[in-house]
C-alpha positions in Angstrom: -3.8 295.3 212.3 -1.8 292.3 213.6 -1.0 294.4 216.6 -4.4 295.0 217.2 -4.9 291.6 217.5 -1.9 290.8 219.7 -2.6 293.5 221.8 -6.1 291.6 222.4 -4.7 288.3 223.5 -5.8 288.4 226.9 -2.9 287.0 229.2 -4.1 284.1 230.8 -6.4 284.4 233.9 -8.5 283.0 236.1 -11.5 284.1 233.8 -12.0 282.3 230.5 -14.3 285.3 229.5 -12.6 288.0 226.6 -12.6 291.3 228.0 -15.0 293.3 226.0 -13.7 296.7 227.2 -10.2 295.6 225.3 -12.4 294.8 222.8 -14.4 298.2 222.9 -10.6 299.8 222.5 -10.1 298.1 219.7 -13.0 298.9 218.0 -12.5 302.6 218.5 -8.9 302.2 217.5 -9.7 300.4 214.3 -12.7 302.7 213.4 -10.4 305.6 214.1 -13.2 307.1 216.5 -14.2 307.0 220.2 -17.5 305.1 221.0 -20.2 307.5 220.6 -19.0 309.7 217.8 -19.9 309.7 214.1 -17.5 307.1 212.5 -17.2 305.1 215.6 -19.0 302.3 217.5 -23.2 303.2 218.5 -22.1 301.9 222.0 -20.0 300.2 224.3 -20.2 296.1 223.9 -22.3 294.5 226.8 -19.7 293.7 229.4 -22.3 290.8 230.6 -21.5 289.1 227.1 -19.6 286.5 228.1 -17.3 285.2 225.2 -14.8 282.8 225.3 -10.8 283.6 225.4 -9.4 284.2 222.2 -5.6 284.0 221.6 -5.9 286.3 218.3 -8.9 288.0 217.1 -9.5 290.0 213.7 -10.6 292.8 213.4 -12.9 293.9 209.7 -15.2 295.9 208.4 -19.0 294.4 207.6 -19.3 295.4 204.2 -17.2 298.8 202.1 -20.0 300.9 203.6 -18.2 300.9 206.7 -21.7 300.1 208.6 -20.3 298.0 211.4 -17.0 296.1 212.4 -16.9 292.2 212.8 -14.8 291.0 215.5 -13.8 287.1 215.0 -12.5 284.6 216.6 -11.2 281.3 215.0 -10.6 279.2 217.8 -12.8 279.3 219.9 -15.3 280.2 216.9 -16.9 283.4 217.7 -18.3 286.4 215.7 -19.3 289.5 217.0 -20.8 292.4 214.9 -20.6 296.6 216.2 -22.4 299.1 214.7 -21.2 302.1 213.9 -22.7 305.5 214.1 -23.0 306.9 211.0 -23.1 310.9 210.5 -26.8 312.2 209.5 -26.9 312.8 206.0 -24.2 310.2 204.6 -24.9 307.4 202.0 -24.7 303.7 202.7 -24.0 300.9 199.6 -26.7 298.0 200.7 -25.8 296.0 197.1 -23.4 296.5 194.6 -23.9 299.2 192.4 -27.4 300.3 195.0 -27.2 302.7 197.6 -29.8 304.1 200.4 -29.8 307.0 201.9 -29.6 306.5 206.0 -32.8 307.9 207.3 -33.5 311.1 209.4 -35.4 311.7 212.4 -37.4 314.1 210.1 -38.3 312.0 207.1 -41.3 312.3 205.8 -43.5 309.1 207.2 -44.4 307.0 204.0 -46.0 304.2 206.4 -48.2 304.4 209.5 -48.4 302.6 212.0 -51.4 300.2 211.4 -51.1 300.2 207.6 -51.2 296.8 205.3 -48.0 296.3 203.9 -46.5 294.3 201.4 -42.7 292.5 202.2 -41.0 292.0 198.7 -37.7 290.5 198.6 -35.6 289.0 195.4 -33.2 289.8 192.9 -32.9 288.6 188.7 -34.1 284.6 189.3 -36.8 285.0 192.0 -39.0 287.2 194.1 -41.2 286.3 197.4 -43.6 288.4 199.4 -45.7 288.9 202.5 -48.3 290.2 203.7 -48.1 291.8 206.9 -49.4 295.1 209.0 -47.3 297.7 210.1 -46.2 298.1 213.7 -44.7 301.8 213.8 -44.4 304.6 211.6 -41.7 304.9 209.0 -40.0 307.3 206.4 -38.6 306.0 203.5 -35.1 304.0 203.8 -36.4 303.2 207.9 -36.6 300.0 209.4 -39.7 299.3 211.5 -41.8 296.2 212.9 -44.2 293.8 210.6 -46.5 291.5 212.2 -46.7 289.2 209.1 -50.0 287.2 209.3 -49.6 283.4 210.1 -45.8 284.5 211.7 -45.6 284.2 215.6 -42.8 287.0 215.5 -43.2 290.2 213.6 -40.4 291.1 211.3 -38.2 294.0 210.8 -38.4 295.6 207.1 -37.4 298.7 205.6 -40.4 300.8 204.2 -39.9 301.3 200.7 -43.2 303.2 199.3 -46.6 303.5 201.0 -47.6 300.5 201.4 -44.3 298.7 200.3 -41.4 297.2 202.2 -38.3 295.1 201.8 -36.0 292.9 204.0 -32.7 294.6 205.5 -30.5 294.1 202.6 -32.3 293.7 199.7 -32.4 296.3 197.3 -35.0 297.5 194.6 
C-alpha cells in the first residue's frame, strides 16, 4: 500500500495537475483487476479532471462491500471516488447487518416511468418522505430519476415496491 502511494508521487513537473492515468494504475493494481473487468474500476478516470499534485495519496476501499475505491489526498485536500464493476448476480452490504441485491438488466420493473412515488428515508429516531413522480422505469434494488414536486432538480432513489422508493443508502 505505501508503495502504491510512493509510486504515485508524481516527480515534479511543469504541470501541477496529478496524472490520472497513474492514478487509473493504481486503481487497477489495488482492486487487483484491469479497468473494465468485474472486480475492477467501471472506467478509466476523466483525464480532463484536473487535480492538484499530490506528494502521497491513499488508496481505500468505500465501504467492506468493495463498491468503489476512494483516492485521497491530504495536502492538497482532495477525494476522488471509482466505481467498481461489480459481477451480475453478487450481493452488496448498503447498512450493517442489510444487504441488496445489485440489480439486473432483466429485473422485473416494479415502477414505471410516470408513476407517483413515495421517497422514504430514516432509521430508529426519525423518518421523512416525499412525494415525487417517476422519471424511468425501475426493477427492484435500481436507481432511477424522481422529479419531487416543489424540487427544481429531480432526485435519484432506489425503487423499493411499486410505488415506494428510498435514498441511495438507506435501508428498509
Amino acid at each position: 500500500m505505501i508503495a502504491l502511494a510512493l509510486a504515485l508521487a508524481a516527480p515534479a513537473t511543469a504541470t501541477a495537475h496529478q496524472d490520472t492515468t497513474a492514478l487509473d494504475k493504481a486503481v487497477a493494481a489495488f482492486a487487483g483487476r484491469s479497468i473494465g473487468e468485474d472486480g475492477g474500476p467501471r472506467a478509466a478516470i476523466d483525464s480532463r479532471l484536473r487535480l492538484k499534485q499530490c506528494s502521497t495519496v491513499a488508496l481505500s476501499w468505500r465501504t467492506d462491500a468493495h463498491d468503489a475505491v476512494v483516492i485521497s489526498c491530504a495536502a492538497p485536500e482532495w477525494r476522488l471516488f471509482v466505481p467498481i464493476r461489480m459481477p451480475a448476480g453478487a450481493t452488496v452490504v448498503t447498512r450493517p447487518g442489510t444487504a441488496a441485491a445489485v440489480p439486473t438488466a432483466t429485473a422485473e420493473k416494479i415502477i414505471k416511468r410516470g408513476d407517483p412515488l413515495v421517497i422514504e428515508a430514516g432509521s430508529g429516531g426519525f423518518s421523512i418522505t416525499r412525494e415525487g413522480v417517476a422519471m424511468a422505469d425501475a426493477g427492484e434494488g435500481q436507481r432511477l430519476m424522481v422529479r419531487v414536486e416543489g424540487g427544481k432538480m429531480p432526485v435519484q432513489a432506489v425503487a423499493v415496491a411499486p410505488g415506494r422508493a428510498t435514498l441511495p443508502g438507506w435501508a428498509e
